[in-house]
KEVEXMAR-972031 format. One line per 8 residues: their letters; for each residue x, y, z of C-alpha. Coordinates in steps of 0.02 Angstrom, whole numbers, plus 50000, padded with zeros to 5 digits. Layout:
<sites>
A> X,Y,Z ~ ... .
</sites>
This chain:
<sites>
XXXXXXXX> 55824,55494,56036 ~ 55827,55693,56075 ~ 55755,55799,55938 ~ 55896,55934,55991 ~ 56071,55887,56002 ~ 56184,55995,56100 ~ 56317,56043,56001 ~ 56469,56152,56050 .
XXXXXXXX> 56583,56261,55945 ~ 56719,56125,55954 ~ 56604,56008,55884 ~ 56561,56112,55744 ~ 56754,56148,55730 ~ 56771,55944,55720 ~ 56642,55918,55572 ~ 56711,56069,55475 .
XXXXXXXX> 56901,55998,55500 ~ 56819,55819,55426 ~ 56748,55905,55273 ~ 56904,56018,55235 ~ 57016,55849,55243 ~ 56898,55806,55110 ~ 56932,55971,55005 ~ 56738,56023,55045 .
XXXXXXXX> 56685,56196,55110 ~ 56542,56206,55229 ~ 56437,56272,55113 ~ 56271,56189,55185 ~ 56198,56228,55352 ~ 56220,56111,55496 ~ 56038,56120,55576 ~ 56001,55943,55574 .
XXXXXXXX> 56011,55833,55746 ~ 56038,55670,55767 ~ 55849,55638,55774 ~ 55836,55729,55609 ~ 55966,55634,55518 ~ 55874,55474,55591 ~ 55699,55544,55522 ~ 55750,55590,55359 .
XXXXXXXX> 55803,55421,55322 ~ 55649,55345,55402 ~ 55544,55453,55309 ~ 55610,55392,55153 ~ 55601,55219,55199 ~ 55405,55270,55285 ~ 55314,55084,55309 ~ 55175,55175,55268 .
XXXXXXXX> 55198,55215,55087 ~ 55324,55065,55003 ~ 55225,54924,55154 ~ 55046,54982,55107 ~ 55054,55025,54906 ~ 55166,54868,54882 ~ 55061,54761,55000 ~ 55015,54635,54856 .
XXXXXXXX> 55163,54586,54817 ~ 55175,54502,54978 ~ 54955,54437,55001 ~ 54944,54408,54828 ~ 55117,54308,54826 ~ 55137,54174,54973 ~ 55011,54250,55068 ~ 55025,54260,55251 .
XXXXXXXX> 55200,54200,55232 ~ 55267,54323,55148 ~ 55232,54443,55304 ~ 55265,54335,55436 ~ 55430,54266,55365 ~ 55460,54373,55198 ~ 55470,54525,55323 ~ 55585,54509,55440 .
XXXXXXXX> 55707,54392,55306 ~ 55692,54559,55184 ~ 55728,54671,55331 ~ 55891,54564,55366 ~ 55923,54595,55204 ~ 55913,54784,55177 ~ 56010,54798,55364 ~ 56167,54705,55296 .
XXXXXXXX> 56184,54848,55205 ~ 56146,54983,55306 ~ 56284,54892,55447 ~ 56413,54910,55306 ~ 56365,55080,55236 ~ 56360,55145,55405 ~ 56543,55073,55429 ~ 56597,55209,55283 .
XXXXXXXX> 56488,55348,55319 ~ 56585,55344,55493 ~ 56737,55380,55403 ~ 56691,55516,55250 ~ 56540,55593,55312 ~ 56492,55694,55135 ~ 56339,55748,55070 ~ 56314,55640,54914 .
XXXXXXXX> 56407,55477,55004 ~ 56404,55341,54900 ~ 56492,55446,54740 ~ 56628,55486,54856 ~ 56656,55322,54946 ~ 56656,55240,54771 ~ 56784,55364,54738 ~ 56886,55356,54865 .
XXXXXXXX> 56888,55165,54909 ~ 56908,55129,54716 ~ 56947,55268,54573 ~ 56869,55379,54465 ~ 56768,55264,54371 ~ 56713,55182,54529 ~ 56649,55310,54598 ~ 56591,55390,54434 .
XXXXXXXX> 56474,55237,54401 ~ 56418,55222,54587 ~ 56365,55408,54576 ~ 56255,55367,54407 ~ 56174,55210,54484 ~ 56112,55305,54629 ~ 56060,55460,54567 ~ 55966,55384,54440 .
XXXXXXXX> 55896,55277,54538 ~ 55862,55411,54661 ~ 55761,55509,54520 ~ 55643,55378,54474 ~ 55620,55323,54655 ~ 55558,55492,54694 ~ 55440,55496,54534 ~ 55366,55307,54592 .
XXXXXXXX> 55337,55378,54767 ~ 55250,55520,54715 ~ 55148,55396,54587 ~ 55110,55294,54717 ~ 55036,55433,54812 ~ 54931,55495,54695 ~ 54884,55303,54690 ~ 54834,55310,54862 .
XXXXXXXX> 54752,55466,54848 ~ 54646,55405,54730 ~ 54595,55239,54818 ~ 54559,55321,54974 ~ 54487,55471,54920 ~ 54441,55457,54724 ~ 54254,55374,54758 ~ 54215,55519,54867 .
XXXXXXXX> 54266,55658,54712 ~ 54228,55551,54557 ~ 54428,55538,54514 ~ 54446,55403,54382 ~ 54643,55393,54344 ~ 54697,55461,54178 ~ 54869,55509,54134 ~ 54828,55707,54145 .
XXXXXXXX> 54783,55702,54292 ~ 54921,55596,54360 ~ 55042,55701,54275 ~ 54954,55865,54382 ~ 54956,55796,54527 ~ 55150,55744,54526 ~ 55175,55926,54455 ~ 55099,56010,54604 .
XXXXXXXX> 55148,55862,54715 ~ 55327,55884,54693 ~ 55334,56069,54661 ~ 55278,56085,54845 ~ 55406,55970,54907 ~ 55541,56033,54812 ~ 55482,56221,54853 ~ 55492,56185,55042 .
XXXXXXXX> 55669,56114,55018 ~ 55707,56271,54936 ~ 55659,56370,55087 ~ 55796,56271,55203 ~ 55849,56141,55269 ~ 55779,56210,55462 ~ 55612,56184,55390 ~ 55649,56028,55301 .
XXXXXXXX> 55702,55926,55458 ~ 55564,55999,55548 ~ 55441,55917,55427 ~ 55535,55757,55433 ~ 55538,55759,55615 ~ 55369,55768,55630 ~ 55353,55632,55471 ~ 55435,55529,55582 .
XXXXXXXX> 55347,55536,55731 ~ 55184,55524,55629 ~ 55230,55358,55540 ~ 55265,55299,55726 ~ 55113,55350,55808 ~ 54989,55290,55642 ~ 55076,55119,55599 ~ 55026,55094,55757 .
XXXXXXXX> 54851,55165,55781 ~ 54826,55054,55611 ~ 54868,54924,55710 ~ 54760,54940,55852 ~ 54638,54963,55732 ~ 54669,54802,55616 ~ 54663,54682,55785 ~ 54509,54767,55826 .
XXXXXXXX> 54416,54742,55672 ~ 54494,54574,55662 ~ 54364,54437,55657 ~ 54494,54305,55746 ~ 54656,54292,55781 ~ 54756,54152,55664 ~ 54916,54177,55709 ~ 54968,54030,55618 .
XXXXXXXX> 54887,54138,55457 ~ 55075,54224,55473 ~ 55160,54066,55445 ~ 55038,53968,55310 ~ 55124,53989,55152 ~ 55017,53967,55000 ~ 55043,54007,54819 ~ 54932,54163,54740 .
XXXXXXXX> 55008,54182,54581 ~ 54922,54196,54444 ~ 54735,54201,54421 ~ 54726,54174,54606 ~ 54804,54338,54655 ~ 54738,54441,54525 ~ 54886,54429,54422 ~ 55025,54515,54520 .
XXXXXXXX> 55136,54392,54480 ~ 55124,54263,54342 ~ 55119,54104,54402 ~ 55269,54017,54478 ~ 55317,53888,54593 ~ 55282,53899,54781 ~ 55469,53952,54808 ~ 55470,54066,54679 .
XXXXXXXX> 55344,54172,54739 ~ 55394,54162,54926 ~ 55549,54254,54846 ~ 55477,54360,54732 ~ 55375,54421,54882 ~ 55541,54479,54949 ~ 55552,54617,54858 ~ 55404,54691,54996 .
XXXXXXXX> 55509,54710,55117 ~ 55656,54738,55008 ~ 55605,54880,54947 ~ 55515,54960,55059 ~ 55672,54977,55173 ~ 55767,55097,55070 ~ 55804,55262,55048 ~ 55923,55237,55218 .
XXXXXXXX> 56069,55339,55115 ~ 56001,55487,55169 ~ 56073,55494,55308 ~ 56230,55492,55227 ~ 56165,55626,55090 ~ 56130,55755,55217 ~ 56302,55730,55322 ~ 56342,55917,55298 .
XXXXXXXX> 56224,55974,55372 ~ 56213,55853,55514 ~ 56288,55875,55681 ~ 56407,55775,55758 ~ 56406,55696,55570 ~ 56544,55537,55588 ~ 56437,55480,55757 ~ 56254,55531,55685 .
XXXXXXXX> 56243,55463,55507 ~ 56285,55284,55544 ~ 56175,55288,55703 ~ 56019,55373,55583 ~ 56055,55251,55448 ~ 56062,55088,55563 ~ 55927,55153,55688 ~ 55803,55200,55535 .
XXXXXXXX> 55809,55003,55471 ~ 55799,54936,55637 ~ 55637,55044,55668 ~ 55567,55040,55516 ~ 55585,54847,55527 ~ 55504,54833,55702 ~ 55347,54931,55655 ~ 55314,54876,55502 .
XXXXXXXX> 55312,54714,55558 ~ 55177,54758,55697 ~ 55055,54831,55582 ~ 55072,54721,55418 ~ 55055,54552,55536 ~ 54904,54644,55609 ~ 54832,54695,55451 ~ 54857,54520,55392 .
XXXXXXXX> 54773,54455,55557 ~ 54625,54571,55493 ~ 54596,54501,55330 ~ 54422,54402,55345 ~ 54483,54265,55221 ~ 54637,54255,55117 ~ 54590,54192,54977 ~ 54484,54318,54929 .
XXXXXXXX> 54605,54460,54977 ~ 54726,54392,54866 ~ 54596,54395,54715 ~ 54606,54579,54772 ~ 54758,54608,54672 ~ 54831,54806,54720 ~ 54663,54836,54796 ~ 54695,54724,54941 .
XXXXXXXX> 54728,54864,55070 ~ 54572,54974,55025 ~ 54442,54797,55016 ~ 54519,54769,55187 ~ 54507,54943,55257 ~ 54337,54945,55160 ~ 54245,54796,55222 ~ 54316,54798,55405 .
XXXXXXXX> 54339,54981,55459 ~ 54231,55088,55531 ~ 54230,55237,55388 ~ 54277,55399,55517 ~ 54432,55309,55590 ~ 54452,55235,55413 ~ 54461,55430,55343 ~ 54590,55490,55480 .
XXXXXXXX> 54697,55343,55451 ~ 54698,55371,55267 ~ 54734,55580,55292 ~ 54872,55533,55410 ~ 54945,55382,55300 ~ 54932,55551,55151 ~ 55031,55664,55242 ~ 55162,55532,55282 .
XXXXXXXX> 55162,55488,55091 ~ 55170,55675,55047 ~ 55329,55678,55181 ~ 55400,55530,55104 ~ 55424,55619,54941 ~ 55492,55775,55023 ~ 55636,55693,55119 ~ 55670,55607,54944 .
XXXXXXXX> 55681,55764,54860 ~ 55815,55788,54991 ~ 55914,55653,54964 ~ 55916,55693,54783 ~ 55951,55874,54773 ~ 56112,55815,54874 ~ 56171,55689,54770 ~ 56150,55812,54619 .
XXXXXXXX> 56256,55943,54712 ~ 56379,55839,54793 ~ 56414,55737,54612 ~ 56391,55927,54517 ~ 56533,56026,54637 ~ 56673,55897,54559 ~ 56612,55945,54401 ~ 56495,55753,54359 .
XXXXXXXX> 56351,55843,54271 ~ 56319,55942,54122 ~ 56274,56118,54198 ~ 56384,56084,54340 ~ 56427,56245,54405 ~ 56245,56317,54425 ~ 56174,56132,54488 ~ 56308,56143,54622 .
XXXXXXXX> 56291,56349,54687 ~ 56218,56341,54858 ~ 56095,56499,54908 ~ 56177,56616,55005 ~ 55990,56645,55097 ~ 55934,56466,55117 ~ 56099,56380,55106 ~ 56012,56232,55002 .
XXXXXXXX> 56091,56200,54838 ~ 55922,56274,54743 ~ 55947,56241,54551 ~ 55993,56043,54607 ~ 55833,56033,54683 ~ 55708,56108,54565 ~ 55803,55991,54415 ~ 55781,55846,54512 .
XXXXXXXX> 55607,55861,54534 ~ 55566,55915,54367 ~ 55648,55771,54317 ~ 55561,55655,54443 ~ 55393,55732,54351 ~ 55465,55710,54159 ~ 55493,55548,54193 ~ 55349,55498,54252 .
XXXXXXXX> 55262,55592,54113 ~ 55375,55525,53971 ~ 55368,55349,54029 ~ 55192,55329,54067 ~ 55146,55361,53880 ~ 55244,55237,53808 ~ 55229,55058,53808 ~ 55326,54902,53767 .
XXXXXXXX> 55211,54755,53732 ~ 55074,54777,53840 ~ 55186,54834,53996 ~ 55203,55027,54003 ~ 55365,55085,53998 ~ 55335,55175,54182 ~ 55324,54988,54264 ~ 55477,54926,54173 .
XXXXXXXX> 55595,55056,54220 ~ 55533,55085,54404 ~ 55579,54904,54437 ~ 55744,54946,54397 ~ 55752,55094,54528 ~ 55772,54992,54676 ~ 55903,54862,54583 ~ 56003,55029,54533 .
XXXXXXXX> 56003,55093,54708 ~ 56069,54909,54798 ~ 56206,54927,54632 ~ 56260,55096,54729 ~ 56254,55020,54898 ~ 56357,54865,54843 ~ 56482,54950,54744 ~ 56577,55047,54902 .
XXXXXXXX> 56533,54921,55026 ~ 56639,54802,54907 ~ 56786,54913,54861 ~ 56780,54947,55032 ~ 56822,54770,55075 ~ 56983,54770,54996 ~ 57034,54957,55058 ~ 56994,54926,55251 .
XXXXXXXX> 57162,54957,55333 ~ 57262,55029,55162 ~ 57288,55198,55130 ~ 57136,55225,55037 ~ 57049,55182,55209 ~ 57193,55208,55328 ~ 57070,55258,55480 ~ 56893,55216,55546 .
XXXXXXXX> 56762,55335,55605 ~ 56708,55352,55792 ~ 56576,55203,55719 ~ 56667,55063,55700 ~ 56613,54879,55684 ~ 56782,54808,55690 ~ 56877,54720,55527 ~ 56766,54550,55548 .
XXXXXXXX> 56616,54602,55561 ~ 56627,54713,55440 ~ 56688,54602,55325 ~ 56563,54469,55364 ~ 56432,54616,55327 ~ 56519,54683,55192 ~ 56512,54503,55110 ~ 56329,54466,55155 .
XXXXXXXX> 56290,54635,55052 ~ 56384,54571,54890 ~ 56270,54411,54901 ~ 56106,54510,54937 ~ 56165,54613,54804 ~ 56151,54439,54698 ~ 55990,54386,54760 ~ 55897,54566,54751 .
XXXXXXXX> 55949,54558,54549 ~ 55894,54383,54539 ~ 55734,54390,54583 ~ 55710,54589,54559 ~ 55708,54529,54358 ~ 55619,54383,54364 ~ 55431,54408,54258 ~ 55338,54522,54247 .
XXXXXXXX> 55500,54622,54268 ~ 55607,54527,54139 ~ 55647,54700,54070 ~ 55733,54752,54197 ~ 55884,54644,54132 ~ 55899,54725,53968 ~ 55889,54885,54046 ~ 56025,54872,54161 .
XXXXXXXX> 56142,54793,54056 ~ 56107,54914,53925 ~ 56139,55036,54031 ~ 56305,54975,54089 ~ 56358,54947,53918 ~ 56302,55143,53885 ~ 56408,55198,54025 ~ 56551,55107,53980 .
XXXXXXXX> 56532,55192,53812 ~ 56519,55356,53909 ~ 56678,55337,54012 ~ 56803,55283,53893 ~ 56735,55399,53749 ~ 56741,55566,53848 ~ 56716,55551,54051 ~ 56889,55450,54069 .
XXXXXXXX> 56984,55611,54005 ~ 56876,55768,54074 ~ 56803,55701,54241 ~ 56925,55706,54398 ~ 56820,55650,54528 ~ 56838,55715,54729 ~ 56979,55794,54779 ~ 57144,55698,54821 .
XXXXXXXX> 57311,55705,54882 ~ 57386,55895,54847 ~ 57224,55944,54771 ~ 57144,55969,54947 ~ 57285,56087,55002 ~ 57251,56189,54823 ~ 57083,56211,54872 ~ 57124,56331,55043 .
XXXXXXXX> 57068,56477,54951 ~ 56941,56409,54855 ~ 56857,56333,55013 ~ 56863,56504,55098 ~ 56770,56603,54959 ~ 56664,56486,54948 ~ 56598,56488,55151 ~ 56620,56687,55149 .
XXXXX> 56485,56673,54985 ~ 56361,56614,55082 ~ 56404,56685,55289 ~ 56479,56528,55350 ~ 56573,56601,55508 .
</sites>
């Protein structure tokens, strides 16, 4: 993988023709390579955020298991759908991807309803990222500063947390992939100095650990999970893996201003699980190999990684790992802010959002859609605020709605990747992209998706996440509500048909407003 792609005028010529078919102007500012559209999406994914601040759900669930097994099956899972989205993105390589393949492989509504799962989603993902930074933060670093956790200071660290993230997107998106370039070449090099490290400070080596399953919940793992059957919490410990690997639709978020964007995207947003997978799976079996005795890590609860790192580490090498697993967290947050801003502008230029026109003005000077990503990091931070002050029973209503995030996001995968089934070959899909899996394969991917889709809800509402149910069918029921009340008359949706050729003009203005050539 080349940081630099080469890439001539008639390839710029190529992607510009692709997004004018569409009815888009190049407003955005091809700068990313193919390395960059990779790394944003890896980034996002970044093993060591979701695989380290998620760890118990996996030691305090079926234990050793649930890496050795639950990994790789939850990888499987996640790449299902990346195989299928990357199918699409092949063929309508648009910023903000999933609105417009729900569009255009279904109808308005479709695509409508695919653009509210996954920017919501997308939202609230970026707040629990951030959150679990500060987490982080404040295990690794809190004893040495006297941080206890209180919501104030929670709330001021997202709010400076995010502002810098969302102020360096402002500045471009040059800069931008430069940081995620290097974010993904320092989640390489650290998941596996962490590692090294773990089988070094490993008292033995039970392999067989990696394929003991036990059950943890309840009392036993500190309460993580209530307790369940064997089974049950094998599968609940899915959802490690699960999600972890997201946050691949980058890739298809930044296709304007990727290079070479119908043979890049797919390639990022395959290449990103399959990597992601790989060395994730290196440094959680090693960290499990590390663990003097299971049983008592799994009392641990959401402390396991720092006892671990705590009791086995050297402290130096156990203070560089934690900076450079900070920085990648930090990097995580700012190649979400990314993938937000995009699906706020892409969904805002057809007119989806209140405010539309300003959310959807790119900056002439940066050529990043500015307004779009300010308001979705403010709201990443209101959320986070709002939510974390009130409760329902004893569960705040932070924890309830973040465990929707992740269901919300798999609703916005599934959606296209089904529609899509039925379009393949009609003349809402009449031609593939340069990536092309074939009509089987595709078919048999597209399929395995829908039932993922199943399972991921299944057990992504089980207990303590019960509310997660109400919440998305209320939410469903709320958007229907929406639609047929007052979206199903005002909102048109992408561009079709004659409307493209309308937009000539419109597409011209809007490149002269901000230089493109």
């Amino acid at each position: 993988m080349s940081v630099r792609d080469s890439y001539s005028d008639q390839d710029k010529k190529a992607d510009i023709h692709v997004l004018h078919s569409m009815g888009y102007a190049q407003e955005l500012e091809r700068r990313m390579s193919r390395f960059s559209n990779f790394a944003i999406s890896f980034s996002i994914i970044c093993i060591l955020s979701g695989g380290i601040n998620s760890l118990a759900q996996a030691t305090s669930g079926a234990g050793g298991a649930a890496i050795g097994i639950g990994w790789p099956l939850g990888c499987l899972i996640s790449g299902v759908f990346a195989l299928a989205m990357a199918q699409i993105s092949s063929a309508y390589p648009t910023a903000g991807g999933l609105y417009h393949w729900g569009s255009i492989l279904g109808n308005r509504f479709t695509g409508w309803l695919t653009a509210w799962f996954n920017l919501l989603g997308l939202v609230t993902v970026l707040g629990a990222i951030n959150v679990g930074t500060y987490y982080f933060f404040v295990g690794a670093f809190g004893p040495t500063f006297g941080w206890v956790d209180n919501t104030t200071d929670r709330v001021l660290f997202l709010v400076v947390l995010t502002g810098l993230q969302a102020l360096i997107n402002h500045m471009g998106i040059g800069l931008t992939a430069k940081l995620t370039d290097f974010s993904g070449y320092l989640i390489f090099v650290t998941a596996l100095v962490l590692a090294i490290v773990c089988l070094v400070a490993a008292p033995s080596y039970d392999f067989a650990r990696l394929f003991t399953f036990a059950n943890y919940s309840g009392e036993a793992g500190g309460n993580v999970w209530p307790s369940v059957s064997g089974w049950w919490v094998f599968l609940l410990g899915l959802l490690l893996p699960i999600y972890t690997i997201t946050g691949y639709d980058a890739s298809a978020h930044t296709s304007e201003e990727t290079v070479k964007a119908a043979h890049s995207v797919p390639r990022g947003m395959v290449m990103s699980v399959v990597w992601a997978a790989v060395f994730g799976y290196i440094m959680l079996c090693s960290f499990v190999l590390m663990i003097p005795n299971m049983d008592d890590a799994a009392k641990q609860g959401w402390n396991v990684f720092f006892w671990a790192m705590d009791s086995q580490v050297n402290p130096v090498v156990k203070t560089i790992l934690y900076l450079a697993i900070f920085v990648s967290q930090f990097l995580c947050g700012l190649a979400t802010v990314t993938s937000v801003s995009r699906m706020i502008f892409a969904f805002s230029r057809d007119g989806g959002l209140p405010a539309s026109k300003a959310l959807s003005k790119v900056s002439p000077k940066f050529r990043t859609p500015v307004a779009a990503i300010w308001t979705g990091s403010i709201l990443a931070v209101l959320f986070v605020w709002g939510s974390s002050l009130v409760s329902i029973g004893d569960t705040p209503v932070y924890t309830i709605v973040v465990s929707c995030t992740v269901i919300f996001l798999f609703f916005s995968f599934a959606i296209p990747i089904a529609l899509g089934l039925f379009a393949y070959g009609t003349s809402k899909w009449p031609a593939m992209g340069p990536w092309n899996l074939g009509r089987g394969l595709f078919t048999l991917f597209g399929l395995l998706s829908i039932v993922a889709m199943v399972l991921i809800f299944v057990i992504g509402i089980q207990p303590p996440n019960e509310w997660a149910l109400y919440i998305t069918i209320g939410f469903l029921v709320l958007a229907a509500i929406v639609w047929f009340v007052f979206e199903n008359r005002r909102f048109q949706g992408p561009p079709i048909g004659d409307m493209i050729a309308k937009r000539k003009a419109a597409i011209a203005a809007a490149e002269k407003a901000v230089g493109e050539a």
